[in-house]
One Martini backbone bead per residue (centre of mass of N, CA, C, O) as a GRO file, in nm:
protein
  122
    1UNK     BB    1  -0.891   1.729   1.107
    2UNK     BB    2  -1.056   1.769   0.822
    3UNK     BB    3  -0.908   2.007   0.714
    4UNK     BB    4  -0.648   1.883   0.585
    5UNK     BB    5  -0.836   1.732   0.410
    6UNK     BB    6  -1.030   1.566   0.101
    7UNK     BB    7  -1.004   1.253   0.201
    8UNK     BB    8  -1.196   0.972   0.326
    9UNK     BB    9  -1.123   0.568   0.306
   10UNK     BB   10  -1.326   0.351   0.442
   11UNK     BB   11  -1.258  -0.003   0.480
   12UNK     BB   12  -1.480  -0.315   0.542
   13UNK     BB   13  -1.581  -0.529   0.700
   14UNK     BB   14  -1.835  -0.620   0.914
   15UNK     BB   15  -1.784  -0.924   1.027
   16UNK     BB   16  -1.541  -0.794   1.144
   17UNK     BB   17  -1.375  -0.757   1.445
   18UNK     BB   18  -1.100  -0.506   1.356
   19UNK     BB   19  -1.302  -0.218   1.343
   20UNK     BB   20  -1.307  -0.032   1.571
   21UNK     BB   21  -1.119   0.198   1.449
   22UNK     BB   22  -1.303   0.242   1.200
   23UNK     BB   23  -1.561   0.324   1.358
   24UNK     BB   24  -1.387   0.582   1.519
   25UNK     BB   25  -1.337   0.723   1.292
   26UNK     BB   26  -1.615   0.755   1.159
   27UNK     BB   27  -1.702   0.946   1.414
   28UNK     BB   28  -1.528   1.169   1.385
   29UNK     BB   29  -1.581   1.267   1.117
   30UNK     BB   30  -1.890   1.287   1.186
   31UNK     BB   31  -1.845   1.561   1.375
   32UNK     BB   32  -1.931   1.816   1.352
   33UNK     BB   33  -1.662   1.937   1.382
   34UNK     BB   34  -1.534   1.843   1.172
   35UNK     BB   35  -1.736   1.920   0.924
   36UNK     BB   36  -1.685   2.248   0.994
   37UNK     BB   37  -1.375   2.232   0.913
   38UNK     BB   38  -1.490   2.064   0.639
   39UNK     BB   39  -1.711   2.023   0.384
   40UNK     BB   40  -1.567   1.912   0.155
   41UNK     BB   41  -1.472   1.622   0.244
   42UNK     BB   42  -1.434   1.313   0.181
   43UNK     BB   43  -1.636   1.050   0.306
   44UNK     BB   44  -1.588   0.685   0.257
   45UNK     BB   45  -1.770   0.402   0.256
   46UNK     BB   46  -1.641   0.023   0.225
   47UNK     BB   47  -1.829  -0.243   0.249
   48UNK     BB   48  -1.671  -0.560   0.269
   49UNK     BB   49  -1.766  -0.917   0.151
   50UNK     BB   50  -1.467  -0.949   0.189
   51UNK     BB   51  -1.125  -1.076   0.276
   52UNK     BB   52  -1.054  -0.792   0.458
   53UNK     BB   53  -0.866  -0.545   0.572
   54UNK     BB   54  -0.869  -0.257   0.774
   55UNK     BB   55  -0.905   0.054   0.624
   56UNK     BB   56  -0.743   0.355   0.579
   57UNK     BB   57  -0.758   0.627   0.352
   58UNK     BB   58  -0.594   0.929   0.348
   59UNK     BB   59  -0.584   1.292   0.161
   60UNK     BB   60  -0.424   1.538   0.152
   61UNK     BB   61  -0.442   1.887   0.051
   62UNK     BB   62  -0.141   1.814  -0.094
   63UNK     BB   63  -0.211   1.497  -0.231
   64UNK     BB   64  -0.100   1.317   0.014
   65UNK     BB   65  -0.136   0.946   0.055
   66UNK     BB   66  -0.258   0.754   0.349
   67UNK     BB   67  -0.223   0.437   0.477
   68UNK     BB   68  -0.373   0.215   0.678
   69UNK     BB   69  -0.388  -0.019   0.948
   70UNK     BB   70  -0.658  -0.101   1.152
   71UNK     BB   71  -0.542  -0.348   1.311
   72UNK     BB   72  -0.277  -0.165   1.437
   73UNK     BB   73  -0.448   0.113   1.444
   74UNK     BB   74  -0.530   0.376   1.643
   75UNK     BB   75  -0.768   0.638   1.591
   76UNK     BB   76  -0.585   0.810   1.777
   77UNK     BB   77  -0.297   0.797   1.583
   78UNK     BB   78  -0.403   0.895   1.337
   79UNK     BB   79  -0.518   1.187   1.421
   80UNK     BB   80  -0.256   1.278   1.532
   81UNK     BB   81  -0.131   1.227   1.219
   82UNK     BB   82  -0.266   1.469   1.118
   83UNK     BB   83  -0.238   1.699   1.312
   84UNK     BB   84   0.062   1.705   1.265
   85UNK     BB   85   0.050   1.674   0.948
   86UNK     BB   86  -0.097   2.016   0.956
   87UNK     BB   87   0.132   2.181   1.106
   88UNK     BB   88   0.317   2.156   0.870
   89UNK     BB   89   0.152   2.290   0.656
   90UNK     BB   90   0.085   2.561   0.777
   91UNK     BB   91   0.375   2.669   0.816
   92UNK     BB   92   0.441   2.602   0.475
   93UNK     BB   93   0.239   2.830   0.395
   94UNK     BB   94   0.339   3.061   0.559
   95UNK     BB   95   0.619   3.102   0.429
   96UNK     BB   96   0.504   3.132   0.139
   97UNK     BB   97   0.312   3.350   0.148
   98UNK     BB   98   0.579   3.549   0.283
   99UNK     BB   99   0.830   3.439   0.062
  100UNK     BB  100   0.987   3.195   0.175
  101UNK     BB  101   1.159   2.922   0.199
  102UNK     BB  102   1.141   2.598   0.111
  103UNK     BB  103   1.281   2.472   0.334
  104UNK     BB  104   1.464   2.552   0.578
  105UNK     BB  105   1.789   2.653   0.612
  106UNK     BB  106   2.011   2.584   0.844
  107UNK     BB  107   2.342   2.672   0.895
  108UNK     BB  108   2.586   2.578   1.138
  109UNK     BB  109   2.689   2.769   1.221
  110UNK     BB  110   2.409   2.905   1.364
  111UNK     BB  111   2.364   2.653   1.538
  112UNK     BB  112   2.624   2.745   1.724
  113UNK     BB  113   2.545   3.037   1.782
  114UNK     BB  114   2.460   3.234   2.017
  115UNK     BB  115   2.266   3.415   2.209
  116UNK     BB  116   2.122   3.700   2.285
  117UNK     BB  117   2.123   3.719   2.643
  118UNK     BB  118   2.284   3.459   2.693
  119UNK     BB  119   2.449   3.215   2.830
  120UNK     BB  120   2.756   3.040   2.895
  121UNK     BB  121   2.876   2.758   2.878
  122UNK     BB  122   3.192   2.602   3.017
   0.00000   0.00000   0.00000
């Protein structure tokens, strides 16, 4: 999962009951297989002494930052959606390597077009 981020800061009271979340996604991060997928990210935690809600907020590797609200986002939805949008950005770095256009864009008529070899219904 960290291997997409460049940055991850967790901030929440200690003291609120809604950190749930927040504590699983902290656990996630810190887990050895995630840590080693990525040593550069950083992951920043920060404890706060006011009433603010637990928020997590993601950095994604080409810069675009995502905040959560993790009193109403489970860490495994949050995982999920990092680990979607890094599969993303994978594909689109393989098109650029191979010096494709990005995104690919694909016309009508072509999405209209039988493949060959398949059956055609009438």
């Amino acid at each position: 999962m960290l291997k997409f981020l460049s940055r991850v800061k967790i901030e929440f009271n200690a003291l609120d009951p809604r950190t749930a979340s927040c504590m699983e996604f902290l656990a996630q991060c810190n887990s050895r297989k995630a840590k080693e997928s990525n040593p550069a990210c950083e992951v920043e935690v920060k404890r706060k002494n006011v009433e603010h809600p637990p928020q997590i907020t993601v950095t994604f590797v080409n810069g675009v930052e995502e905040a959560f609200d993790a009193t109403s986002t489970p860490a495994h939805h949050i995982t999920k959606m990092i680990l979607e949008k890094g599969q993303f950005l994978e594909t689109e770095q393989m098109f650029r390597e191979a010096g494709e256009q990005w995104p690919v864009i694909i016309p009508d008529e072509e999405l209209s077009q039988h493949a060959p070899g398949t059956k055609v219904k009438l």
